[in-house]
DSSP file (Angstrom, degrees, kcal/mol; ACC not computed):
  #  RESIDUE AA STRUCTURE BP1 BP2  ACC     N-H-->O    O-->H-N    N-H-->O    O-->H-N    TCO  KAPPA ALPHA  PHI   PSI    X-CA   Y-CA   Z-CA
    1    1 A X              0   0    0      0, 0.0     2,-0.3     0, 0.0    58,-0.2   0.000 360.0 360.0 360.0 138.7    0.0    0.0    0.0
    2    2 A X  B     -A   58   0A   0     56,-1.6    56,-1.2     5,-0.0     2,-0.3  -0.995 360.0-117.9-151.8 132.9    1.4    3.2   -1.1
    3    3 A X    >>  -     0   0    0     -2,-0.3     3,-1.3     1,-0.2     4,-0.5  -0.653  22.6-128.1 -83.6 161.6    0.1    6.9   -1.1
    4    4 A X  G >4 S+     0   0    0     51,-0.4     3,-1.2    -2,-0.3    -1,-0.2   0.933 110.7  57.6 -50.8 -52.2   -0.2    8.6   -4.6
    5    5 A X  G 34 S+     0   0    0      1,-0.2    -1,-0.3    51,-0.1    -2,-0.0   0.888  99.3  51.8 -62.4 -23.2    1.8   11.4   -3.0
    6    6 A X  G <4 S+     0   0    0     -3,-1.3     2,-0.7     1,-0.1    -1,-0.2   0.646 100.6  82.2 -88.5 -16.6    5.0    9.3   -1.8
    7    7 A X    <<  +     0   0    0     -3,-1.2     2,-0.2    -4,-0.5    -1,-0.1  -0.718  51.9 154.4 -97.1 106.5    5.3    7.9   -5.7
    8    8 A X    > > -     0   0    0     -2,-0.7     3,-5.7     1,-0.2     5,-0.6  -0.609  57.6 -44.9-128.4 175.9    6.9   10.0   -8.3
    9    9 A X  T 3 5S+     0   0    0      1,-0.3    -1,-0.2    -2,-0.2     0, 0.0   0.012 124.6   8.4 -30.2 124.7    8.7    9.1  -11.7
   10   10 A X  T 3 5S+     0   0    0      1,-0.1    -1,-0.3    -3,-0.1    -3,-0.0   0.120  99.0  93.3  92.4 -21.2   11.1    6.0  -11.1
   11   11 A X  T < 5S-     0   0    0     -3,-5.7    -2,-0.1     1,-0.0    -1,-0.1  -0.311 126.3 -59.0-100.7  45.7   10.3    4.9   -7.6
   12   12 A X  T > 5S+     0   0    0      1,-0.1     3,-2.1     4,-0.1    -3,-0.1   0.731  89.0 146.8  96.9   7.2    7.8    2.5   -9.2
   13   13 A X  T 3 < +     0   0    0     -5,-0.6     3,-0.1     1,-0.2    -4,-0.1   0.572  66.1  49.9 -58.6 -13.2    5.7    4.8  -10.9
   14   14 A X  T 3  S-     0   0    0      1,-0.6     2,-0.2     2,-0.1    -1,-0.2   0.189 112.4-104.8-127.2  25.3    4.8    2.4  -14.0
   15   15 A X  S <  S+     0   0    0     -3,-2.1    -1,-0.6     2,-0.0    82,-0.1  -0.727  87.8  35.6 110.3-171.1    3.7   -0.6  -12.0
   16   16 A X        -     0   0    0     -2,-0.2     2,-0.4    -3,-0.1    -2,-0.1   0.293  67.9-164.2 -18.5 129.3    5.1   -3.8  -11.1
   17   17 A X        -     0   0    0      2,-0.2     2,-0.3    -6,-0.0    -1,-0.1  -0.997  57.9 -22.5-143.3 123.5    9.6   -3.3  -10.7
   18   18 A X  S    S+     0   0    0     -2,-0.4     2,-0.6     2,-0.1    -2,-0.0  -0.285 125.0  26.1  66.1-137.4   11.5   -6.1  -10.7
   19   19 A X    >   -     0   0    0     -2,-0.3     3,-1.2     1,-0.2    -2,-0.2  -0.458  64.1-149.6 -82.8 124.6   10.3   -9.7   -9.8
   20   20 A X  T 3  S+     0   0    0     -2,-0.6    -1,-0.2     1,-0.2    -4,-0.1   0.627  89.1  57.7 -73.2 -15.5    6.7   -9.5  -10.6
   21   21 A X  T 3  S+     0   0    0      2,-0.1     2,-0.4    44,-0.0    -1,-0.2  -0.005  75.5 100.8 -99.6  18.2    6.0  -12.4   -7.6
   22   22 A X    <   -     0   0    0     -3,-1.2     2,-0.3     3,-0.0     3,-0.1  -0.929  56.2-165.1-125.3 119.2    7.5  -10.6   -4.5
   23   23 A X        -     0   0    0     -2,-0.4    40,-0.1     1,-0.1    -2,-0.1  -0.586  28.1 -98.5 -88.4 151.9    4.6   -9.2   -2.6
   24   24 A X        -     0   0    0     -2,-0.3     2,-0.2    39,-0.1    -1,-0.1  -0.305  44.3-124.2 -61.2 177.2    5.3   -6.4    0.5
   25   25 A X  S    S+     0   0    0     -3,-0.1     2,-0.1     2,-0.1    -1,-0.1  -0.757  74.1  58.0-109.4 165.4    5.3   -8.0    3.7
   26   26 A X  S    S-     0   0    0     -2,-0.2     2,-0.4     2,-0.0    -2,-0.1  -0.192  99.8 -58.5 105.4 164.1    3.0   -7.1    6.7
   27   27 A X        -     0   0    0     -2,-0.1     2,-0.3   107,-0.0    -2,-0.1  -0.726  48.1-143.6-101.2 143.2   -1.1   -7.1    6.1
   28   28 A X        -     0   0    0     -2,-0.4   107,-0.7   107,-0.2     2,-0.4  -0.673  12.9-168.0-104.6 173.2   -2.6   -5.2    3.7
   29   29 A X  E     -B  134   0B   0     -2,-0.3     2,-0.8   105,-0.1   105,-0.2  -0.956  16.2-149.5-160.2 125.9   -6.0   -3.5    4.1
   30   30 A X  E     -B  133   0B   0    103,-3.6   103,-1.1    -2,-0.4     2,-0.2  -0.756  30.9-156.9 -89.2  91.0   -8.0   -1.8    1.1
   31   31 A X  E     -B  132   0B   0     -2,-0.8     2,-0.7   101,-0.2   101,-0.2  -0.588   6.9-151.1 -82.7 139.2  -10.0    1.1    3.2
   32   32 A X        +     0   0    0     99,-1.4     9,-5.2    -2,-0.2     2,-0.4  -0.849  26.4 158.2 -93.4 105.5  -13.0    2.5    2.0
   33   33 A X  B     -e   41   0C   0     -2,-0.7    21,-4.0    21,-0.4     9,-0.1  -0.963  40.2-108.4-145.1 134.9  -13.8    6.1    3.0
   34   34 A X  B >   -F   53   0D   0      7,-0.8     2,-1.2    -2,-0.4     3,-0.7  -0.046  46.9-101.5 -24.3 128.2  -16.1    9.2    1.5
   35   35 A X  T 3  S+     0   0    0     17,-2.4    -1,-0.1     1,-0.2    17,-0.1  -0.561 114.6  15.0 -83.2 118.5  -14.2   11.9   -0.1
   36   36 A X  T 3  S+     0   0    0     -2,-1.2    -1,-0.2     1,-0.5    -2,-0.1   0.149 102.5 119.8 130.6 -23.8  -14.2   14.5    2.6
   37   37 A X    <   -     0   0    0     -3,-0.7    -1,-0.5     2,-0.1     3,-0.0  -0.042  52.2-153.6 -74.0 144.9  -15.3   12.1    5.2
   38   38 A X  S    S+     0   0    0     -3,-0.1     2,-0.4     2,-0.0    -1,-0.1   0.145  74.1  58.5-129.2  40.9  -13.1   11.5    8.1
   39   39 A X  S    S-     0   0    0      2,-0.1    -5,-0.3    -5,-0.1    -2,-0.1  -0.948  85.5-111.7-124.3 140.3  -14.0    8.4    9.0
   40   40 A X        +     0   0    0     -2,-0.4    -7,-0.2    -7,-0.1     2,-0.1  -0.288  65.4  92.4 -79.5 160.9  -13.9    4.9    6.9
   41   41 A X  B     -e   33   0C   0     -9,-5.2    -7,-0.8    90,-0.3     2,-0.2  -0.185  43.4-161.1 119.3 129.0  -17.0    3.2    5.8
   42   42 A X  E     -C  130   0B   0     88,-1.9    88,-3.9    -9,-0.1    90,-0.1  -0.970  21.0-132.1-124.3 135.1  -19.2    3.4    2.6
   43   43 A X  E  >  -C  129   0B   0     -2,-0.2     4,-2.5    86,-0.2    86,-0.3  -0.595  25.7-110.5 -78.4 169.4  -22.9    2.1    2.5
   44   44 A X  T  4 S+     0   0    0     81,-1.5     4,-0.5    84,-0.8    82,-0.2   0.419 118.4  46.7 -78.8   5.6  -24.0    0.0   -0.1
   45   45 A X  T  > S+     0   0    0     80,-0.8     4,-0.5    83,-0.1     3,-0.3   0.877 106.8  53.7-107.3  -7.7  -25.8    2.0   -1.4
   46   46 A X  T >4>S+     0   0    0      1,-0.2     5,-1.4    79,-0.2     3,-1.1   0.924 111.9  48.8 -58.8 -50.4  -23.5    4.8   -1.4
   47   47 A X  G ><5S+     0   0    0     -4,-2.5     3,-1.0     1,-0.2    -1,-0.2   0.817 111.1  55.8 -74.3 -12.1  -21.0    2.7   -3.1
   48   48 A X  G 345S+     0   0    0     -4,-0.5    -1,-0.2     1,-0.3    -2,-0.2   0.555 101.1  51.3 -96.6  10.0  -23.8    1.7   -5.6
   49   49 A X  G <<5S-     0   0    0     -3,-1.1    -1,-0.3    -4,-0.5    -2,-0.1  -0.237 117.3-117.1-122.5  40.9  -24.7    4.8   -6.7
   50   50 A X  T < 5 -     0   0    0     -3,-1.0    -3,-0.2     1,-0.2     3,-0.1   0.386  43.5-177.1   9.9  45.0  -21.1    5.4   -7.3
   51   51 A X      < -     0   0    0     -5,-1.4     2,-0.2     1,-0.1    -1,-0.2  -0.119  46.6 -79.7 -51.1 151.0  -20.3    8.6   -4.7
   52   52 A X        -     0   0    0    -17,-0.1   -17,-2.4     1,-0.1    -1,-0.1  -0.505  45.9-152.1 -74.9 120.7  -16.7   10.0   -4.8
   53   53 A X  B     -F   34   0D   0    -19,-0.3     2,-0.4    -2,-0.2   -19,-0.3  -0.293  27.1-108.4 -77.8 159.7  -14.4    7.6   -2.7
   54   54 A X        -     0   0    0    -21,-4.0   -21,-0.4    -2,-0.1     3,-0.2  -0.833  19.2-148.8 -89.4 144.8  -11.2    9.7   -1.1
   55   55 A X        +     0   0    0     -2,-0.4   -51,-0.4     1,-0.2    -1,-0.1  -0.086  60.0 122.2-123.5  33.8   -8.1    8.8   -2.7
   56   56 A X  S    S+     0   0    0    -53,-0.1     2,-0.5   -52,-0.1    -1,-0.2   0.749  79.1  56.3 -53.6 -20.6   -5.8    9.2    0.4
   57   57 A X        -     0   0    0     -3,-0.2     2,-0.5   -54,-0.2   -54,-0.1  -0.947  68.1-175.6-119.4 121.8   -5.0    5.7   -0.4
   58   58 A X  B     -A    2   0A   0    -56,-1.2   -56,-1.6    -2,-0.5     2,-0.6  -0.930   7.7-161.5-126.7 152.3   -3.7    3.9   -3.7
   59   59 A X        -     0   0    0     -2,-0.5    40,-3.6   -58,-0.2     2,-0.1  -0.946  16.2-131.9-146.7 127.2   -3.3    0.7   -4.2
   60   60 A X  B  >  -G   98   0E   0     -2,-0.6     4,-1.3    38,-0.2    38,-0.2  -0.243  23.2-129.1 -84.6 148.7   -1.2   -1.1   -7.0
   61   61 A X  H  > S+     0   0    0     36,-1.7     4,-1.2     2,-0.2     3,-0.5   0.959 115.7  56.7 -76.5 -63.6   -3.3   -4.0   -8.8
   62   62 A X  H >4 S+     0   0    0      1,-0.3     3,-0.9    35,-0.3    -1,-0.2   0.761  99.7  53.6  -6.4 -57.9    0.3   -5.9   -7.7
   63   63 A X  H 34 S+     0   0    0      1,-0.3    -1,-0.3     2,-0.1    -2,-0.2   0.753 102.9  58.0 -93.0 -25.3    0.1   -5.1   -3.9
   64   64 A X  H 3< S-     0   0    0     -4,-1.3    75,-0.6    -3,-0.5    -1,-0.3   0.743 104.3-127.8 -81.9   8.7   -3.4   -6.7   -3.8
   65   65 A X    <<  +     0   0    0     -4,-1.2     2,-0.1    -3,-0.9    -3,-0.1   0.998  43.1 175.2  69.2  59.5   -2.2  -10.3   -5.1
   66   66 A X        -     0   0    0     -5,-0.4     7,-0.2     1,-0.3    74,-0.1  -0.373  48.8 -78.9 -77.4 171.6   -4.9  -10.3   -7.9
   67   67 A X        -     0   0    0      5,-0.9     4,-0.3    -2,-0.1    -1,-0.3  -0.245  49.8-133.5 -57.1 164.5   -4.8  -13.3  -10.3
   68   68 A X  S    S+     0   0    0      2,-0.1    -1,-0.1     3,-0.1    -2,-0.1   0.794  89.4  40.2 -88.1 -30.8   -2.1  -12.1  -12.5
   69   69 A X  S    S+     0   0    0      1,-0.1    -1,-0.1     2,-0.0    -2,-0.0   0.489 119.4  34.6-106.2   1.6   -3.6  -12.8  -15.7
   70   70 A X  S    S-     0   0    0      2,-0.0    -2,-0.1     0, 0.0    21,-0.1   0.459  93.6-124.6-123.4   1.8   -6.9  -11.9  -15.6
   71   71 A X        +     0   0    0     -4,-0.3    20,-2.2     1,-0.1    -3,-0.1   0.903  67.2 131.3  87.2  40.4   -6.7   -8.8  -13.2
   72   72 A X        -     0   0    0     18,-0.2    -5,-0.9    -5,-0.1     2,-0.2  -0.468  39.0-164.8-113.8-169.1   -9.6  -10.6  -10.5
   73   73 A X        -     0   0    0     -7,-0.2    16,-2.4    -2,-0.1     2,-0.3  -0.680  22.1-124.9-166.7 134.7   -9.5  -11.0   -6.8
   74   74 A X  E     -Hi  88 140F   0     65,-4.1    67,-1.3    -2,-0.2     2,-0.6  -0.704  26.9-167.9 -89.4 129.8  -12.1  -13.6   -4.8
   75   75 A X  E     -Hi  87 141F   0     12,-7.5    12,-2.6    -2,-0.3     2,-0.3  -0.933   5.0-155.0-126.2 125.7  -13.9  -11.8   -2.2
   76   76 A X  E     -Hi  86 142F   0     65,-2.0    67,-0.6    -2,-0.6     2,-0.5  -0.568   2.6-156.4 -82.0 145.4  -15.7  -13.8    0.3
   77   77 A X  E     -H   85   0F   0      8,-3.9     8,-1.5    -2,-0.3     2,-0.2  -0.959  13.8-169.7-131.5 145.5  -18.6  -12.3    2.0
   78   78 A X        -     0   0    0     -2,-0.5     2,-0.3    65,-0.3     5,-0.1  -0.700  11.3-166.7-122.8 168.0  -19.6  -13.8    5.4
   79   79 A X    >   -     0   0    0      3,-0.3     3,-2.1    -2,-0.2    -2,-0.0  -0.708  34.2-115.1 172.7 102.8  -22.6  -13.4    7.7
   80   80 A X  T 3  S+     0   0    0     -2,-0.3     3,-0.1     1,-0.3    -2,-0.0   0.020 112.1  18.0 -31.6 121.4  -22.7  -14.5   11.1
   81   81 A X  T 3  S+     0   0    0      1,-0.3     2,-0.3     0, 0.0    -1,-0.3   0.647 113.8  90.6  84.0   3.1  -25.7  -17.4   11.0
   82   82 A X  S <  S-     0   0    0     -3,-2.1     2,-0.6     0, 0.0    -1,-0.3  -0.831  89.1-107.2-131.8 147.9  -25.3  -17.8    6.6
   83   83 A X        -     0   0    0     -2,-0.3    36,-0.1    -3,-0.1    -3,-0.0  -0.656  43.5-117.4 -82.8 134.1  -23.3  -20.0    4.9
   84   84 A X        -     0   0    0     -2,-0.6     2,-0.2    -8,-0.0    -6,-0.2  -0.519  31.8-165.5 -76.1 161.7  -20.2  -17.5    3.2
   85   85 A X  E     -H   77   0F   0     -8,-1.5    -8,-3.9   -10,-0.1     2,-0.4  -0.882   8.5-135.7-133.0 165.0  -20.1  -17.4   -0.8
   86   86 A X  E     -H   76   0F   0     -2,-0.2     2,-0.3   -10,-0.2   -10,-0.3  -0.976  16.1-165.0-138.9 141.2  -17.3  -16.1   -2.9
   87   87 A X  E     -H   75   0F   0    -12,-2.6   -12,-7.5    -2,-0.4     2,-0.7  -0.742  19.1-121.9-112.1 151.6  -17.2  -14.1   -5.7
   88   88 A X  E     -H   74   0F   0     -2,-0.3     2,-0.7   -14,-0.2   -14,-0.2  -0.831  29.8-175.5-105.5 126.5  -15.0  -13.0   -8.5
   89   89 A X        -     0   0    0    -16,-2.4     2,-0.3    -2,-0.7    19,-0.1  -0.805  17.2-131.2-127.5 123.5  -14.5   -9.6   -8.8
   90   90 A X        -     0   0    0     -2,-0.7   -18,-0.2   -18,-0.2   -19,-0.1  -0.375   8.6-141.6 -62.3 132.6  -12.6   -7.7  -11.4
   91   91 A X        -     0   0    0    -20,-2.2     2,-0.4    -2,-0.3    -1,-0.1  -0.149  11.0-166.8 -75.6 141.5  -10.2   -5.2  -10.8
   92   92 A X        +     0   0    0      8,-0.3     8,-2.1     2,-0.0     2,-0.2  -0.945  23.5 173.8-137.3 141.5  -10.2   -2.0  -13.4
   93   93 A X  B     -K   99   0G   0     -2,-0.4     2,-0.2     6,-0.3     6,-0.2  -0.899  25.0-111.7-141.4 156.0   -6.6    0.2  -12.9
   94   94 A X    >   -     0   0    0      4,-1.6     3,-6.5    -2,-0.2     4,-0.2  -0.427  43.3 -75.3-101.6 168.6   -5.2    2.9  -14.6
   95   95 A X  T 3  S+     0   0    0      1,-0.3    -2,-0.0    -2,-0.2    -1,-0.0   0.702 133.1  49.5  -1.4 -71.5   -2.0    3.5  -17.0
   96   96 A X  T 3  S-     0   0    0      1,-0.1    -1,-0.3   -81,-0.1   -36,-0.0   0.728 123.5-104.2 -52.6 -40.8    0.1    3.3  -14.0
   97   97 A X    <   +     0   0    0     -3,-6.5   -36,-1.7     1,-0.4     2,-0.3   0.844  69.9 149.8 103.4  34.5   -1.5   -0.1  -12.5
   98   98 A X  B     -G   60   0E   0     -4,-0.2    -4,-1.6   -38,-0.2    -1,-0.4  -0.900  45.9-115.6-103.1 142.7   -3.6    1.8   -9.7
   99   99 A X  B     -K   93   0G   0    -40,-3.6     2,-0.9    -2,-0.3    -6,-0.3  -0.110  12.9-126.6 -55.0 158.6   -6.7    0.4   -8.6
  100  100 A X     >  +     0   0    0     -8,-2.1     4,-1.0     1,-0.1    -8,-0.3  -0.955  26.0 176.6 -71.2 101.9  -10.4    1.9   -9.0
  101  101 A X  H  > S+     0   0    0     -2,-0.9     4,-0.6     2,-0.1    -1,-0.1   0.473  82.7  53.5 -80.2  10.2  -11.8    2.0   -5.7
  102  102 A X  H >> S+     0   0    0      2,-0.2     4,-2.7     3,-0.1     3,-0.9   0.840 113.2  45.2 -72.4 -47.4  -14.9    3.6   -6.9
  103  103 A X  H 3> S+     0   0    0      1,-0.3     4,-1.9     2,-0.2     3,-0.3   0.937 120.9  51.5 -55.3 -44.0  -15.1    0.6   -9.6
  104  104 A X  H 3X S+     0   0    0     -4,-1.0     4,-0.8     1,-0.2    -1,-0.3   0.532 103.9  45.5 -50.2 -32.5  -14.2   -1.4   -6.4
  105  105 A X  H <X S+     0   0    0     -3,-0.9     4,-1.6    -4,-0.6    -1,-0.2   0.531 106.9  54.1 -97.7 -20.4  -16.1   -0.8   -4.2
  106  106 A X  H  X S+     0   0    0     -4,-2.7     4,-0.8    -3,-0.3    -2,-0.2   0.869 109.4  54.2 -95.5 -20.6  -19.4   -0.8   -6.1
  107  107 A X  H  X S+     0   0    0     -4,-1.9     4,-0.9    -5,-0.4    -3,-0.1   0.841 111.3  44.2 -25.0 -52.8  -18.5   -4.5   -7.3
  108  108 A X  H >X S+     0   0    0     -4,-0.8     3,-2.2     2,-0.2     4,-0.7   0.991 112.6  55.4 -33.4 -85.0  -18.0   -5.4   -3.7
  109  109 A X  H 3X S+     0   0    0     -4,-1.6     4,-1.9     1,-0.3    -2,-0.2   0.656 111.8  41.6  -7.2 -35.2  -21.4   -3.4   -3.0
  110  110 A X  H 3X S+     0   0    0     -4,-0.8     4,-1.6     2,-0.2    -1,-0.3   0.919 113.2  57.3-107.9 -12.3  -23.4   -5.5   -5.5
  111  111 A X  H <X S+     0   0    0     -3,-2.2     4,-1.6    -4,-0.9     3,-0.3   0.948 110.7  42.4 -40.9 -60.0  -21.7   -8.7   -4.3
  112  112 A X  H  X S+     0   0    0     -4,-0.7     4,-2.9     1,-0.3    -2,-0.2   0.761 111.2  51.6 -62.5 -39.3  -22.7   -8.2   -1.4
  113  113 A X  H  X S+     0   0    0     -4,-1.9     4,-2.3    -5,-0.2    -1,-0.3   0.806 109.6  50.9 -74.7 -16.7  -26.1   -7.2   -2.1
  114  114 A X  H  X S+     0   0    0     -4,-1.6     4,-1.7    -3,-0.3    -2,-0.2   0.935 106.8  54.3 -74.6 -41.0  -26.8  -10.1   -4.2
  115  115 A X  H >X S+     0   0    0     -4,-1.6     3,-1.4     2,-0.2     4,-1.3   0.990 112.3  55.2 -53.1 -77.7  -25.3  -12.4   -1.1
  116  116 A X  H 3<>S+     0   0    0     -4,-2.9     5,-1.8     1,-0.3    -2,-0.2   0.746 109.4  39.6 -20.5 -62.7  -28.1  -10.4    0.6
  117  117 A X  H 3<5S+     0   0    0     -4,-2.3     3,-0.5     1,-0.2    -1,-0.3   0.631 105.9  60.1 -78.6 -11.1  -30.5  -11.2   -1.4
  118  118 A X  H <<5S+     0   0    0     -4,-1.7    -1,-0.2    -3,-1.4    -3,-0.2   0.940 111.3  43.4 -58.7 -48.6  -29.8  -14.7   -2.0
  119  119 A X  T  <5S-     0   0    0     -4,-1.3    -1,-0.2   -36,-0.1    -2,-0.2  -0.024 110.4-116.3 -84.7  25.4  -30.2  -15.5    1.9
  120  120 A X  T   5 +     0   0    0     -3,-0.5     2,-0.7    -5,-0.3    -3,-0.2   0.681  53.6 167.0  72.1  29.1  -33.1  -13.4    2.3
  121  121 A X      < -     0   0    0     -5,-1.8     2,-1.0    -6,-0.3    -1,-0.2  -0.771  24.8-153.9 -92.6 108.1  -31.2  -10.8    4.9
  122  122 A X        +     0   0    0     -2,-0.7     2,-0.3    -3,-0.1    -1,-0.0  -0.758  38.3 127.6 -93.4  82.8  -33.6   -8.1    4.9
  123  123 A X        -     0   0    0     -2,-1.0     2,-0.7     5,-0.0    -2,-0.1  -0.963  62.9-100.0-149.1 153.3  -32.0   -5.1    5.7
  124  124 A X    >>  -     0   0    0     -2,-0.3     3,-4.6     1,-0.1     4,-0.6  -0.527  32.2-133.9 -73.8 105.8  -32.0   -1.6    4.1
  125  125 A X  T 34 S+     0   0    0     -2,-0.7   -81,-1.5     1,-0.3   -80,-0.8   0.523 106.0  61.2 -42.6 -19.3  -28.7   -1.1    2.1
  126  126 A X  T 34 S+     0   0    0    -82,-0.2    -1,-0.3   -83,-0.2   -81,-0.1   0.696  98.2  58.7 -61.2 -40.4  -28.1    2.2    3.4
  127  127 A X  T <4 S+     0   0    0     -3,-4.6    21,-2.2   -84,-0.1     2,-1.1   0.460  90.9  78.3 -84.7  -8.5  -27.9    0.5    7.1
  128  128 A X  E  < S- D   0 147B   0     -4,-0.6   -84,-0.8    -3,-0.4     2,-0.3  -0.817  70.7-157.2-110.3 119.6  -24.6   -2.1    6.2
  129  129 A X  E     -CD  43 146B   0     17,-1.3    17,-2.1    -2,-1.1     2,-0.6  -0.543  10.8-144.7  70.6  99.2  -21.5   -0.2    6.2
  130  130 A X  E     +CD  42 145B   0    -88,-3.9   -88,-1.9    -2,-0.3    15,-0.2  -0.906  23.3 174.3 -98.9 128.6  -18.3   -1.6    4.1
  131  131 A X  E     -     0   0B   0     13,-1.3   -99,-1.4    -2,-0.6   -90,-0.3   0.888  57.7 -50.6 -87.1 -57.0  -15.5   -0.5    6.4
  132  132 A X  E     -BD  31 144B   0     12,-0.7    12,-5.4  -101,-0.2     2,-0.5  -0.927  51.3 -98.9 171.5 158.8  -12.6   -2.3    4.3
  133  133 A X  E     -BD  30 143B   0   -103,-1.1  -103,-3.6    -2,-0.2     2,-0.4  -0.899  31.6-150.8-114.7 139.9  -11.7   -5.6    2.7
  134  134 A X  E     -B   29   0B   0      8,-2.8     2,-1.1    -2,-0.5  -105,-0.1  -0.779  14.5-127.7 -92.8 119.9   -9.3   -7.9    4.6
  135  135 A X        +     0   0    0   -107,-0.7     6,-0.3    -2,-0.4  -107,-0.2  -0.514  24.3 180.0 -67.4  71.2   -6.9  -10.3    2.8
  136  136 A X  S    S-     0   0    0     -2,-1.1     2,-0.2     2,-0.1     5,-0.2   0.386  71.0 -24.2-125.3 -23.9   -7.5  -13.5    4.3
  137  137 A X  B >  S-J  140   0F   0      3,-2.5     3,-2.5     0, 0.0     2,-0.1  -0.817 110.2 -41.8-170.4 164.8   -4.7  -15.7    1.9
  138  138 A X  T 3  S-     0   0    0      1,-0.2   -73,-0.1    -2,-0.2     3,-0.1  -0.216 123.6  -1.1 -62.4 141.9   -3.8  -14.3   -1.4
  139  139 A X  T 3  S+     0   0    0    -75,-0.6   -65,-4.1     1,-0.2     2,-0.4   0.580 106.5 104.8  68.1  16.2   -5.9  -12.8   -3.9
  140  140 A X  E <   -iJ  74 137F   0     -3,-2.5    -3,-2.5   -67,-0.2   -65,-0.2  -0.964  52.2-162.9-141.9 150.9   -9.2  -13.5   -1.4
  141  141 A X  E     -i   75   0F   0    -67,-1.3   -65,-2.0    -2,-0.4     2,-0.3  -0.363  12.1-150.5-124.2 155.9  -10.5  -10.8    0.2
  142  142 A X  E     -i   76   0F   0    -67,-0.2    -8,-2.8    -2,-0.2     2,-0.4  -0.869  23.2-136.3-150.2 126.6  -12.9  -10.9    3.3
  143  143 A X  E     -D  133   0B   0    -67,-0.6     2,-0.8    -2,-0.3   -65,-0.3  -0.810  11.4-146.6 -50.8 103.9  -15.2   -7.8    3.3
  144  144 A X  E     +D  132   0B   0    -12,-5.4   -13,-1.3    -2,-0.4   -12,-0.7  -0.785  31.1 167.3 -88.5 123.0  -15.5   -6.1    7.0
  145  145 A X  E     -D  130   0B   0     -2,-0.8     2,-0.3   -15,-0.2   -15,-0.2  -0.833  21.3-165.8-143.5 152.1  -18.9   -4.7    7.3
  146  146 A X  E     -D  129   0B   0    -17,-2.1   -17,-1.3    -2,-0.4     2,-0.5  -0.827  13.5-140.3-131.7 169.6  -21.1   -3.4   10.2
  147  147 A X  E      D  128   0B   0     -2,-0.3   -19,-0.2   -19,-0.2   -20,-0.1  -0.892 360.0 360.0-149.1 132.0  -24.7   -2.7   10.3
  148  148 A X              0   0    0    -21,-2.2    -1,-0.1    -2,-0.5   -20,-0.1   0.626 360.0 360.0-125.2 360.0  -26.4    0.2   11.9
């Protein structure tokens, strides 16, 4: 994880440097937060009516361990009392090899509302809160969500 401001021409600026299979060390965390907001956390429906993420955070398609060739990541979504399901969800990045989180976060968002709606958990999208997704082994993703 790296901010846009600490990366300028040559310090990695055009993606992947060196051995394309060496991950950072240490746990990574994707946060989801409002631009202007200072707290993390998007609803789903906020993230599905695509509202402007803050982009304090950028995160290299690389650093999350996506598939390699198809640009994906499995994110499992869990729910206390449900059986978890996992989806694949495509990554979209720019020149540079930076994620979308807007694109990212409503792809989570309709994953997750679809999990909703498969198991019949009847709650108002507005009320479940994606906080951030947790990497749980590489290239799956664990969504942390709260509900209010």
């Amino acid at each position: 994880m790296r901010r846009a401001s600490s990366v300028g021409p040559g310090l990695g600026y055009a993606g992947i440097v060196g051995d394309p299979y060496h991950r950072p060390g240490g746990h990574v965390a994707i946060k989801f937060r409002l631009k202007g907001s200072t707290h993390s956390g998007i609803s789903l429906s906020e993230a599905l009516e695509r509202v402007r993420l803050s982009q304090g955070n950028a995160y290299l398609m690389h650093d999350i361990a996506s598939d390699m060739y198809g640009g994906k990541i499995q994110l499992r979504v869990r729910w206390s009392g449900y059986r978890s399901n996992t989806y694949s969800i495509p990554l979209s990045a720019d020149y540079h090899g930076y994620i979308d989180l807007q694109s990212l976060a409503r792809r989570t968002s309709r994953a997750i509302a679809h999990f909703m709606q498969l198991n019949g958990i009847a709650l108002a999208w507005n009320r479940v809160v994606i906080h951030r997704l947790e990497e749980s082994s590489p290239g799956t993703w664990i969504p942390v969500l709260t509900t209010h």
